[in-house]
Z-matrix of the N, CA and C atoms (Angstrom, degrees):
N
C 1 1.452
C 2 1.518 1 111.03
N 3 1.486 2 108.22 1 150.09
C 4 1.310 3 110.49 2 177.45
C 5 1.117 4 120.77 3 -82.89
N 6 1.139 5 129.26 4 152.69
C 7 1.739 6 134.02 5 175.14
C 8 1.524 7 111.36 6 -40.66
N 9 2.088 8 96.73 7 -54.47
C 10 1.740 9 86.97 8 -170.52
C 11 1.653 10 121.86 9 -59.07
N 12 1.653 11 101.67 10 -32.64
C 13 1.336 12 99.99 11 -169.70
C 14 1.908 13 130.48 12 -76.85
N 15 1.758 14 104.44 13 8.38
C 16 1.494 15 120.02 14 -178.50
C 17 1.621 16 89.04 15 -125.81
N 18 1.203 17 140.09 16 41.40
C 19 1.412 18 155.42 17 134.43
C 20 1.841 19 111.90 18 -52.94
N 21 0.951 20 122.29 19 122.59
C 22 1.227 21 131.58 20 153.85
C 23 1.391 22 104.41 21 -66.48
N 24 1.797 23 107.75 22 147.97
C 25 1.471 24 113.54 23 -179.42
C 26 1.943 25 101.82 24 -61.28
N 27 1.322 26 107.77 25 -54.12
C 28 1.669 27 117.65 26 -176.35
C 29 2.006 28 99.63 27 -39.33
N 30 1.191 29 120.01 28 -39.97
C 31 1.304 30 119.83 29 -169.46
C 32 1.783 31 86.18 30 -71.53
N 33 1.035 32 130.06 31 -76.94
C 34 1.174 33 133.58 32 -157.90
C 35 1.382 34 113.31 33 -36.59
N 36 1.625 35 124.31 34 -70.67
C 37 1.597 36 112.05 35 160.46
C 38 1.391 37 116.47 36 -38.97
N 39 1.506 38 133.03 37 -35.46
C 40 1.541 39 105.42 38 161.98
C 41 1.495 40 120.77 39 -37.54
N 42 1.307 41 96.86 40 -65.91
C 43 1.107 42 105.92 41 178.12
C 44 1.685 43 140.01 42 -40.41
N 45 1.497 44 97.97 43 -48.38
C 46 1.694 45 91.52 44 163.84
C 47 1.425 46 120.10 45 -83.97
N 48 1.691 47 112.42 46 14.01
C 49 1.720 48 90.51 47 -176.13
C 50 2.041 49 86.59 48 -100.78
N 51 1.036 50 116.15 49 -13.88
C 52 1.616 51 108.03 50 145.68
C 53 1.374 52 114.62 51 3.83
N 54 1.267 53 152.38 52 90.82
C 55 1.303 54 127.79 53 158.73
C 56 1.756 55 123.92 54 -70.75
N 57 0.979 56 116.31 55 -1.36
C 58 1.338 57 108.85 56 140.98
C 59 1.474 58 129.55 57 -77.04
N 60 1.273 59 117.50 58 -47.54
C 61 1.272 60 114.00 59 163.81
C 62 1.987 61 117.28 60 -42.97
N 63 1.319 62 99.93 61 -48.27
C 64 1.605 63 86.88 62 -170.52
C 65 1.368 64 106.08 63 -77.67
N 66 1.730 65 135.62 64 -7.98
C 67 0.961 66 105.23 65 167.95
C 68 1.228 67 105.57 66 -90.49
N 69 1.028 68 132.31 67 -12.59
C 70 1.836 69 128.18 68 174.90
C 71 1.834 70 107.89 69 -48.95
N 72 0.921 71 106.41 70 -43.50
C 73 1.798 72 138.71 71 -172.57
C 74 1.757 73 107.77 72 -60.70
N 75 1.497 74 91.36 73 -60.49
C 76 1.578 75 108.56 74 174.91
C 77 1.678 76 115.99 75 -58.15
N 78 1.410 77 101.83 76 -42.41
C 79 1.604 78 106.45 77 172.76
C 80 1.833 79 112.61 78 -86.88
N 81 0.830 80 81.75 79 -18.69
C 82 1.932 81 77.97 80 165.34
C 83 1.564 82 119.98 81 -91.56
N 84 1.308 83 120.57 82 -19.45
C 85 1.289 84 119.19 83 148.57
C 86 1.318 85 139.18 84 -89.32
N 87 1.788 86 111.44 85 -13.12
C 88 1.036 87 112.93 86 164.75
C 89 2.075 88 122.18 87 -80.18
N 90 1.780 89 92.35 88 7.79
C 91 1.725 90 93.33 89 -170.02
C 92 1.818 91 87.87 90 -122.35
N 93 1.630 92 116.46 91 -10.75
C 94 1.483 93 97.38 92 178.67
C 95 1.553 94 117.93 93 -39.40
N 96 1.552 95 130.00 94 -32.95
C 97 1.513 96 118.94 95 -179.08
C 98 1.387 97 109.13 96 -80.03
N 99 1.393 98 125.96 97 10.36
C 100 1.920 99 95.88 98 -174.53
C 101 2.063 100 74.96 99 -121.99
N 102 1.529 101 124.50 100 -25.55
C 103 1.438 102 105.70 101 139.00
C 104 1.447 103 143.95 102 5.30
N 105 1.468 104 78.27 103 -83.03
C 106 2.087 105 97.76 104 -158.51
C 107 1.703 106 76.25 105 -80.05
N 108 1.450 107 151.81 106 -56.98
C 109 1.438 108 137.22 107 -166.10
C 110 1.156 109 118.53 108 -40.53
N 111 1.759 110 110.46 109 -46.75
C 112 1.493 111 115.20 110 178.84
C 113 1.579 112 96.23 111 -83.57
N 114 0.768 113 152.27 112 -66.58
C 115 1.421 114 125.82 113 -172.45
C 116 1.931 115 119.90 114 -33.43
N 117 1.576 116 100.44 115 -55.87
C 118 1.354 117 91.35 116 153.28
C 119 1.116 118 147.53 117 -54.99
N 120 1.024 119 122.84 118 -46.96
C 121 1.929 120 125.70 119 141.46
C 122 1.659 121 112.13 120 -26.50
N 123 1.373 122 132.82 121 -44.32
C 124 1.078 123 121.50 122 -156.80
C 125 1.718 124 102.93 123 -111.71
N 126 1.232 125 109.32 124 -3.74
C 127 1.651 126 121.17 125 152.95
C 128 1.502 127 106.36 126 -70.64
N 129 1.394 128 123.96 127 -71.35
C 130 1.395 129 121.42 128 -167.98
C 131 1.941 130 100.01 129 -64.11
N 132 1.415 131 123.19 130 -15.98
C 133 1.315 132 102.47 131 165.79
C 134 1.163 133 130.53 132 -66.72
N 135 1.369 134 89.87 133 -33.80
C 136 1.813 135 97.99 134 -170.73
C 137 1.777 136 93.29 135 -90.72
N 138 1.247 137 128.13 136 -22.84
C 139 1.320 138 88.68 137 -179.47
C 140 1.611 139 114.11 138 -86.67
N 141 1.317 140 117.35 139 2.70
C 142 1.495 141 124.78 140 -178.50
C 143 1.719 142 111.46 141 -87.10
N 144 1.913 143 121.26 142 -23.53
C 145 1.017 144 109.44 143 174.79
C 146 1.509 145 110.89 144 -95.29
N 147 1.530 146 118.73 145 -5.46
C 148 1.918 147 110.21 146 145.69
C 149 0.864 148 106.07 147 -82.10
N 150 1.113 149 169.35 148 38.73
C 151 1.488 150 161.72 149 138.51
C 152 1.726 151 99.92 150 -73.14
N 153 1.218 152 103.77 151 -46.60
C 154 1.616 153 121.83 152 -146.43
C 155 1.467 154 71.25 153 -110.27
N 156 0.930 155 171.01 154 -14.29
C 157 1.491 156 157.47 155 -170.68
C 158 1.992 157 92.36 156 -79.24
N 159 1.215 158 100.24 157 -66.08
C 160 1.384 159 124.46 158 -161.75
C 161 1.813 160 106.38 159 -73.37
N 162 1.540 161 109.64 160 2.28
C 163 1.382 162 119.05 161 165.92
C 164 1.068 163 96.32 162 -71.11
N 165 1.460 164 109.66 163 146.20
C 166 1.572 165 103.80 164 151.27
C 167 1.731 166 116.31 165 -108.32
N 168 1.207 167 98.31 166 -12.46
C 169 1.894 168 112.08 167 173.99
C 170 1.180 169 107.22 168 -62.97
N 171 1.575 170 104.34 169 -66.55
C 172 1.349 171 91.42 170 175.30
C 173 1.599 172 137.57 171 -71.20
N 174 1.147 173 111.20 172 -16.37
C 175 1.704 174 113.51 173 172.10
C 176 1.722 175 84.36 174 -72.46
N 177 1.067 176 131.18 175 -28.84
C 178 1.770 177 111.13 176 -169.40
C 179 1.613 178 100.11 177 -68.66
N 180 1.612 179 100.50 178 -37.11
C 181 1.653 180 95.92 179 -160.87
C 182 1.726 181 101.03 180 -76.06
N 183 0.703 182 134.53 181 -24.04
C 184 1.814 183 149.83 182 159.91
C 185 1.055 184 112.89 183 -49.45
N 186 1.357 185 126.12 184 -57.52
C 187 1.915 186 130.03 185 -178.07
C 188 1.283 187 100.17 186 -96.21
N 189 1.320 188 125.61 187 19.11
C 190 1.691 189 116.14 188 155.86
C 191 1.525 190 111.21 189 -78.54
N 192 1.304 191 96.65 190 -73.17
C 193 1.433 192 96.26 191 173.90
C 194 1.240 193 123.56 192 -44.67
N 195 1.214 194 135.80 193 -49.78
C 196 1.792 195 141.52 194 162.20
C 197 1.242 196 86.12 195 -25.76
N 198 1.125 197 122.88 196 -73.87
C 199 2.155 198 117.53 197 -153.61
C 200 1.240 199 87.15 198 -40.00
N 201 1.208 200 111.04 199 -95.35
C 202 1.385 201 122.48 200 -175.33
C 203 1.867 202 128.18 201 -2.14
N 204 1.292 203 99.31 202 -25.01
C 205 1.392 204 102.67 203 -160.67
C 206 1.678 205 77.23 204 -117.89
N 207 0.988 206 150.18 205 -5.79
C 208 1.396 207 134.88 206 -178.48
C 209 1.559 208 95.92 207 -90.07
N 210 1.386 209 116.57 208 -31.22
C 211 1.082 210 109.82 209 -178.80
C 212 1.478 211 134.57 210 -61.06
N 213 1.525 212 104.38 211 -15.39
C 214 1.402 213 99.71 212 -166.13
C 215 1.262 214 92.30 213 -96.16
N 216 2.124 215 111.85 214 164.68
C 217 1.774 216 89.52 215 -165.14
C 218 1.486 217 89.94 216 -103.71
N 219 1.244 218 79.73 217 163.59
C 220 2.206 219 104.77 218 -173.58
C 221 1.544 220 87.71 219 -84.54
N 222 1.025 221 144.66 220 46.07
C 223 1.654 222 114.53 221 -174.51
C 224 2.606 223 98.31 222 -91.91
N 225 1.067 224 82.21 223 -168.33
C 226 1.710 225 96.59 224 -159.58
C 227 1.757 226 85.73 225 -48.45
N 228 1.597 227 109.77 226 -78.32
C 229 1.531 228 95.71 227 -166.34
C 230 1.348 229 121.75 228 -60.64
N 231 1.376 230 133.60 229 16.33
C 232 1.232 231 124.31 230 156.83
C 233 1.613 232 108.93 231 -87.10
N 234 1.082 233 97.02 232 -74.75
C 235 2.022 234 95.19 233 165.80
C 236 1.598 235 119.22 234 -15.06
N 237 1.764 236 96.70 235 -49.77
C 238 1.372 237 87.03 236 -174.85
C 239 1.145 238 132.70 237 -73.08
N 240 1.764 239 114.48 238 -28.02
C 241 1.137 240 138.47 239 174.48
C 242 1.831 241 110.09 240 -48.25
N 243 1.535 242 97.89 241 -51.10
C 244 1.104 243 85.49 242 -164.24
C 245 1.508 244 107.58 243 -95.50
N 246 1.287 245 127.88 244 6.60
C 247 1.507 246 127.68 245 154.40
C 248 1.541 247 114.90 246 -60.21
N 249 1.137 248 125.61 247 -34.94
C 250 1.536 249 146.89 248 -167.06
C 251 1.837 250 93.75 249 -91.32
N 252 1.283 251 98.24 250 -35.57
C 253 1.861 252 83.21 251 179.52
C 254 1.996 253 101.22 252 -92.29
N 255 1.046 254 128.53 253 -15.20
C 256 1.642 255 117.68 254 152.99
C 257 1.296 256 126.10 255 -69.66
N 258 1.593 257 102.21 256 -18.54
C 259 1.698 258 90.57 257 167.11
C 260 1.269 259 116.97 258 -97.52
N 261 0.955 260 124.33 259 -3.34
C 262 2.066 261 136.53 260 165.18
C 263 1.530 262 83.24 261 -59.95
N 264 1.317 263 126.42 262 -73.67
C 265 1.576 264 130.51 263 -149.78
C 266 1.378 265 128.98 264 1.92
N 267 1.785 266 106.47 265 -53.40
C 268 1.076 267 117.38 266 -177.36
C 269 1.620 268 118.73 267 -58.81
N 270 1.549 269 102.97 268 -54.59
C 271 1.695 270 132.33 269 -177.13
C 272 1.802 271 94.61 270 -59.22
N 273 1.065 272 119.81 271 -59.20
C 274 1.302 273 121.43 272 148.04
C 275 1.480 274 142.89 273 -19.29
N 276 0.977 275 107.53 274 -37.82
C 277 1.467 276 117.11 275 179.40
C 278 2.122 277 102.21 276 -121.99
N 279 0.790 278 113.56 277 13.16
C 280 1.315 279 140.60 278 175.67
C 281 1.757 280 102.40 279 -85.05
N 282 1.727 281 101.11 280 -82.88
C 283 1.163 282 114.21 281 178.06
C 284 1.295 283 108.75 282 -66.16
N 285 1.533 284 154.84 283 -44.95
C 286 1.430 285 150.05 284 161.31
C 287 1.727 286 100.57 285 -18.52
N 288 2.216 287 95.13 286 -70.62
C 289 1.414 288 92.17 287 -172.79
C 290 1.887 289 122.50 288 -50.62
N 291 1.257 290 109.99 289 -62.29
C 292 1.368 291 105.51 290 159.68
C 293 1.635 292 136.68 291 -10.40
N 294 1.486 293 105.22 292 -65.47
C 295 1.372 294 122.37 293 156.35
C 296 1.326 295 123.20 294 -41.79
N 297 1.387 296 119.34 295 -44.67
C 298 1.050 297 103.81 296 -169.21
C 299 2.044 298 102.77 297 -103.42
N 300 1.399 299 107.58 298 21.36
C 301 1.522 300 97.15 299 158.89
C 302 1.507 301 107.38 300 -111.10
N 303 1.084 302 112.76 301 -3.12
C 304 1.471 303 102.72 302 164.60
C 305 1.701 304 123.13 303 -89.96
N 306 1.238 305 110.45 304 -40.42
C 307 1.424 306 109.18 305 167.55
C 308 1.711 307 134.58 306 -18.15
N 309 2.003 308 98.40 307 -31.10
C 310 1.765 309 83.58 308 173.04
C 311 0.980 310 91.04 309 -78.41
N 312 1.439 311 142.42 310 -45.79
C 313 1.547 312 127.37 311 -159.86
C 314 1.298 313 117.99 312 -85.88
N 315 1.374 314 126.45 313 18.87
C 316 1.331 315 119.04 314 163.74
C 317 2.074 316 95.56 315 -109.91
N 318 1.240 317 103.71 316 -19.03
C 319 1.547 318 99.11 317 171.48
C 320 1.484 319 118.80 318 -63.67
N 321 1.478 320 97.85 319 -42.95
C 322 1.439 321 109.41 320 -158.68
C 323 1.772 322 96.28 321 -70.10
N 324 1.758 323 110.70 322 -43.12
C 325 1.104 324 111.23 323 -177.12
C 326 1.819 325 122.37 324 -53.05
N 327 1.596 326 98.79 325 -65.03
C 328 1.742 327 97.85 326 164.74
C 329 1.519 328 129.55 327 -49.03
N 330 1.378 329 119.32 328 -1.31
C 331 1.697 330 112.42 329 162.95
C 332 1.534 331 94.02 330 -50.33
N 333 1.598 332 101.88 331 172.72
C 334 0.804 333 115.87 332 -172.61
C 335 1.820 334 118.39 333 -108.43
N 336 1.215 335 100.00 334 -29.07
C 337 1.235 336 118.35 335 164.81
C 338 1.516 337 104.48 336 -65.30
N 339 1.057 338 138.05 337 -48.80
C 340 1.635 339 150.98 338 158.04
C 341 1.765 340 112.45 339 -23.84
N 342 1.267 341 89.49 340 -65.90
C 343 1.885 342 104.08 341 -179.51
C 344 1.754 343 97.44 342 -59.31
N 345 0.911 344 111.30 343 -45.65
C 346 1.853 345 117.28 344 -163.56
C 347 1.568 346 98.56 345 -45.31
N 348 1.222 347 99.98 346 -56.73
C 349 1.919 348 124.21 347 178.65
C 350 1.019 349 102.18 348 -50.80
N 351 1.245 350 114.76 349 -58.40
C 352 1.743 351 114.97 350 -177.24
C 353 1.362 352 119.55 351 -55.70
N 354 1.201 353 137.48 352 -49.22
C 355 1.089 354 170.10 353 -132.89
C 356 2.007 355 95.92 354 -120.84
N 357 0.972 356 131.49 355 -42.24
C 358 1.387 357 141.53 356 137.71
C 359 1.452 358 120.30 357 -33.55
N 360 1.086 359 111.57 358 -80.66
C 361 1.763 360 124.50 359 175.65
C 362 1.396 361 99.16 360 -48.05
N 363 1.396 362 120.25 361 -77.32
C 364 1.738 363 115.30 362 173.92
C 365 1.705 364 125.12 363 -29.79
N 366 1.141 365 118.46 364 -9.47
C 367 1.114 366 110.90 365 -155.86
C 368 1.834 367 93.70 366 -119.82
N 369 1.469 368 93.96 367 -35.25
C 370 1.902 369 104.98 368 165.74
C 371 1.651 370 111.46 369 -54.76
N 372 1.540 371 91.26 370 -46.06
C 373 1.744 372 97.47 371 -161.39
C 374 1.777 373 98.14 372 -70.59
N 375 1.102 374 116.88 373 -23.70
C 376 1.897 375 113.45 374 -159.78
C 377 1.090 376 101.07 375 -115.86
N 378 1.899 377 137.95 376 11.69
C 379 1.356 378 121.91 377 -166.21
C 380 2.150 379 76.31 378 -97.58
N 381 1.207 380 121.43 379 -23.79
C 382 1.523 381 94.48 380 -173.17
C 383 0.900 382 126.34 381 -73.84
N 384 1.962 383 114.99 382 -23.30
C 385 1.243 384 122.94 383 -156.53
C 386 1.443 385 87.59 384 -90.50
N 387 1.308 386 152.27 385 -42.28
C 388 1.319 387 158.48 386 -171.73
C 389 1.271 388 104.58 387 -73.68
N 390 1.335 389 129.15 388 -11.24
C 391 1.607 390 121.79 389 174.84
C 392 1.572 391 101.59 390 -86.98
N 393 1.448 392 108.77 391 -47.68
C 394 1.764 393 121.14 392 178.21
C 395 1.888 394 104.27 393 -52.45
N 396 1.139 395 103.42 394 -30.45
C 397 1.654 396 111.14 395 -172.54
C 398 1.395 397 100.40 396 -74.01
N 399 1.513 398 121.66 397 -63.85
C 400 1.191 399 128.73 398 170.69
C 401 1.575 400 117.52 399 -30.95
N 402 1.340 401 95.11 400 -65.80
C 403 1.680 402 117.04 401 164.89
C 404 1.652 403 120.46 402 -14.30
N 405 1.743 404 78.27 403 -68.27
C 406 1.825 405 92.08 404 -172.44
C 407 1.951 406 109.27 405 -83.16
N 408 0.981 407 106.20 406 -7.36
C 409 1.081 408 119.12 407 -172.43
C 410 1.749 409 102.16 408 -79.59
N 411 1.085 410 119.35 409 -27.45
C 412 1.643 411 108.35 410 -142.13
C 413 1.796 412 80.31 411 -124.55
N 414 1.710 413 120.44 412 -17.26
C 415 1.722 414 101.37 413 166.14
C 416 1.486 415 96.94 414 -93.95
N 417 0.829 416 136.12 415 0.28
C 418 1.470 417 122.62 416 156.80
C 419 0.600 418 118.88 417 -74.79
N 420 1.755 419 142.57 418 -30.83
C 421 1.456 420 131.29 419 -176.42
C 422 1.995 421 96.11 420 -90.44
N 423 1.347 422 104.50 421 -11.74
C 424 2.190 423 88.06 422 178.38
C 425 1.108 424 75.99 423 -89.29
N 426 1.405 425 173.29 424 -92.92
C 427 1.465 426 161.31 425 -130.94
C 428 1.327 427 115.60 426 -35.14
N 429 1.179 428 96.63 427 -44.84
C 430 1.673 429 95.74 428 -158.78
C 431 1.717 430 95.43 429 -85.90
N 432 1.621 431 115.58 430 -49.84
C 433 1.095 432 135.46 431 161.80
C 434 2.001 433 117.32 432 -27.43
N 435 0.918 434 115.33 433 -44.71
C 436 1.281 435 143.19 434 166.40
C 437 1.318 436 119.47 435 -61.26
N 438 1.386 437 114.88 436 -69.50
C 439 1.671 438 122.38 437 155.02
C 440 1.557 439 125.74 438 -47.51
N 441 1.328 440 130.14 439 -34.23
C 442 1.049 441 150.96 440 146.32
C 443 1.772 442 97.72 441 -24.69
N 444 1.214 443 91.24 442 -81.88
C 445 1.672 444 108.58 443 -166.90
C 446 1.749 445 121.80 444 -62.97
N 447 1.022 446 92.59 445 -18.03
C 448 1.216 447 101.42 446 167.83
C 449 1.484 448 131.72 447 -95.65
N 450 1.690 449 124.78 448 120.38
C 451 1.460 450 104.52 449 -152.91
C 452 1.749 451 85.13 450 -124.19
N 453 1.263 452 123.14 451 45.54
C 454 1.424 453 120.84 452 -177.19
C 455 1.380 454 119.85 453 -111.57
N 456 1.150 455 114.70 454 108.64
C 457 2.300 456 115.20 455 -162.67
C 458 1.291 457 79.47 456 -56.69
N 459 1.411 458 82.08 457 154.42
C 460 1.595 459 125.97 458 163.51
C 461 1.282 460 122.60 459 -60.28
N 462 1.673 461 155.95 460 72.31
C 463 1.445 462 148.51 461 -153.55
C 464 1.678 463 91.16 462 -71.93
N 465 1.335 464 107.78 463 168.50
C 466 1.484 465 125.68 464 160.33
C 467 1.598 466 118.27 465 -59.49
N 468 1.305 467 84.75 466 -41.49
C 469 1.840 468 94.20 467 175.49
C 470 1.436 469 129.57 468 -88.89
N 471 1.174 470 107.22 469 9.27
C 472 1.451 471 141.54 470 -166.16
C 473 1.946 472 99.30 471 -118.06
N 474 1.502 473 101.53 472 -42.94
C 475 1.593 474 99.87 473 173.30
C 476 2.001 475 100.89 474 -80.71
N 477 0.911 476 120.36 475 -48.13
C 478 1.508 477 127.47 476 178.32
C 479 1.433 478 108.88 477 -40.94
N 480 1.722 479 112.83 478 -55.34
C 481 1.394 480 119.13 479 -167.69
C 482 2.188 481 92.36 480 -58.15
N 483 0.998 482 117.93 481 -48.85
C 484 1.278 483 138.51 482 -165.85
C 485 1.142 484 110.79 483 -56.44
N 486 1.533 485 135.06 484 -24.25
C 487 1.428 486 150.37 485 -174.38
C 488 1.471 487 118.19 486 -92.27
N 489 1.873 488 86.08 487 -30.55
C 490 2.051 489 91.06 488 159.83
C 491 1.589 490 120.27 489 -75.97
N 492 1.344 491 118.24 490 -20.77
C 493 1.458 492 134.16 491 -177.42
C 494 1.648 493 93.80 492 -41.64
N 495 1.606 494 120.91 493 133.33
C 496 1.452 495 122.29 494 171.04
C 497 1.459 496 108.78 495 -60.91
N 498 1.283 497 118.88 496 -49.59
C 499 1.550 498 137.66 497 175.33
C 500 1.314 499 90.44 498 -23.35
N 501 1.429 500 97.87 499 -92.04
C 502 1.743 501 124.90 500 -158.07
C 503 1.591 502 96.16 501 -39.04
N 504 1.275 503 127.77 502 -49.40
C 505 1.794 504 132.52 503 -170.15
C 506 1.676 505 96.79 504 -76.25
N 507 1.047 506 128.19 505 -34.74
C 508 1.082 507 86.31 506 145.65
C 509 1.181 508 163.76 507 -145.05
N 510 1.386 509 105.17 508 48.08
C 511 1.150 510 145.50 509 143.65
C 512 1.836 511 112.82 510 -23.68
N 513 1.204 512 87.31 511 -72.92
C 514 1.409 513 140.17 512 -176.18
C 515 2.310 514 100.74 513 -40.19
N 516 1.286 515 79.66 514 -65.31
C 517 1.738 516 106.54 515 172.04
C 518 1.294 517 111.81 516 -61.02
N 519 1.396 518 125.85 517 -33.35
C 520 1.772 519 131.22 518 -167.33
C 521 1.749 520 98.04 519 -74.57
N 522 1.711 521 107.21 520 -46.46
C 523 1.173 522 130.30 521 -169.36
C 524 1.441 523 84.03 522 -68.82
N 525 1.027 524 146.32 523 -118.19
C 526 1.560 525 152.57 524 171.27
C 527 1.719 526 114.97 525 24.80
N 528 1.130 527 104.54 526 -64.36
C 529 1.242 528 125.33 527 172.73
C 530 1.507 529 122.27 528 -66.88
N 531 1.346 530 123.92 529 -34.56
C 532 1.514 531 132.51 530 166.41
C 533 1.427 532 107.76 531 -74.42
N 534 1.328 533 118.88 532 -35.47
C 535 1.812 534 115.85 533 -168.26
C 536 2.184 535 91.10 534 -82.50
N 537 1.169 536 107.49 535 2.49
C 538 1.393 537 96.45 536 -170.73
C 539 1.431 538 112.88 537 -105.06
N 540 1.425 539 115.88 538 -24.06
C 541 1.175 540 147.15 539 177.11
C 542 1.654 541 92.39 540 -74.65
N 543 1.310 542 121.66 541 -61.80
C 544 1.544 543 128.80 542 -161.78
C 545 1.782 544 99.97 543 -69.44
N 546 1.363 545 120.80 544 -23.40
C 547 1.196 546 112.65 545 179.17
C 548 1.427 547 123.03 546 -101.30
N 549 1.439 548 92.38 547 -2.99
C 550 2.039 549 103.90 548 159.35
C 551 1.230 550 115.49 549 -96.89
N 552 1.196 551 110.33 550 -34.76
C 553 1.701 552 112.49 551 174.09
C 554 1.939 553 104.70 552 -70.21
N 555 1.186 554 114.75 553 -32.09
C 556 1.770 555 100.96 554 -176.74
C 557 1.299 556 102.76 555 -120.07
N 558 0.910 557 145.77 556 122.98
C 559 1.587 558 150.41 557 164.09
C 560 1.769 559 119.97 558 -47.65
N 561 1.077 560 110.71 559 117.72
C 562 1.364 561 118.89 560 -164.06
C 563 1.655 562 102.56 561 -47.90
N 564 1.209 563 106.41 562 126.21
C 565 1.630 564 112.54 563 162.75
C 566 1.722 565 104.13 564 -129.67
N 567 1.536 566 90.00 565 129.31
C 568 1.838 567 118.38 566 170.79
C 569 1.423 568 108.74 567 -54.42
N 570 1.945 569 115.52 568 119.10
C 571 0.741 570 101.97 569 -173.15
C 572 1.634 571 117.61 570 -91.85
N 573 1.509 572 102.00 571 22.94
C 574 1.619 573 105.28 572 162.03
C 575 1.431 574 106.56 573 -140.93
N 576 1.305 575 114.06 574 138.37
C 577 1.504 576 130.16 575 -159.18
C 578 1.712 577 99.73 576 -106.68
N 579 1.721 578 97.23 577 110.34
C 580 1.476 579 93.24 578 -171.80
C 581 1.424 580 99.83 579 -74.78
């Protein structure tokens, strides 16, 4: 027998003037309704897994799949495999999550109307730099083309006249200015080591 039930009534009002007891009391009557729900919940469970006990379709459709899975063999590298794929899980569900925040923007991107734009803008941004390419491309070939054709030495006074050229100065200045930059940026080293 239990303690409570060989209680004298006189013990019992001890007992509820307890103020732990009455708030124990107070919270058990203030939860009797989410109570009696789960009890109801766990009536309609149990009467739904005899329902389904006493199926026989559905216990068939249940022990189908089981066969199936007895079939495959458990030996070591399967076990192991799939011990090694529960410890991915996390990294796994990492990259899933990932995946699936990129998806609008890889959706939105593959429209097709989308690519057009893309493929639009690209073609704005690179038609200047490919005209300048073209550009430099096509006085380099009359330069060289030019030099070719020309079979007249170079005089001293002919290099002199050439040094007043704005081009050539500054030309001349870019060169000047880069070897000055290159000799603050690297610290002079002797190119013979006494």
């Amino acid at each position: 027998m239990s303690v409570a039930t060989t209680q004298t009534p006189g013990q019992w009002v001890n007992e509820l003037s307890n103020p732990e007891v009455q708030e124990a009391l107070t919270t058990l009557v203030q939860k009797l309704p989410q109570i009696k729900e789960a009890v109801v919940k766990m009536e309609q469970g149990i009467e739904m897994v005899s329902v389904l006990a006493t199926d026989s379709q559905t216990i068939n459709n249940v022990a189908e799949p089981l066969s199936h899975i007895s079939k495959v063999a458990l030996n070591k590298d399967n076990i192991d495999a799939l011990l090694s794929l529960v410890e991915k899980l996390p990294k796994l569900a990492q990259t899933v999550e990932m995946l699936e925040r990129a998806t609008p923007f890889i959706e939105m991107i593959a429209k097709k109307e989308n690519l057009v734009s893309v493929a639009e803008v690209a073609e704005i941004v690179a038609t200047p730099v490919t005209e300048k390419v073209q550009e430099g491309l096509s006085m380099v070939k009359e330069a060289k083309l030019r030099a070719e054709q020309n079979r007249e030495s170079v005089s001293i006074f002919g290099l002199l006249r050439l040094l007043k050229d704005p081009t050539v100065q500054d030309g001349l200045k870019f060169a000047q200015a880069f070897l000055e930059v290159v000799s603050e940026k690297k610290p002079h080293e002797p190119y013979f080591k006494k």
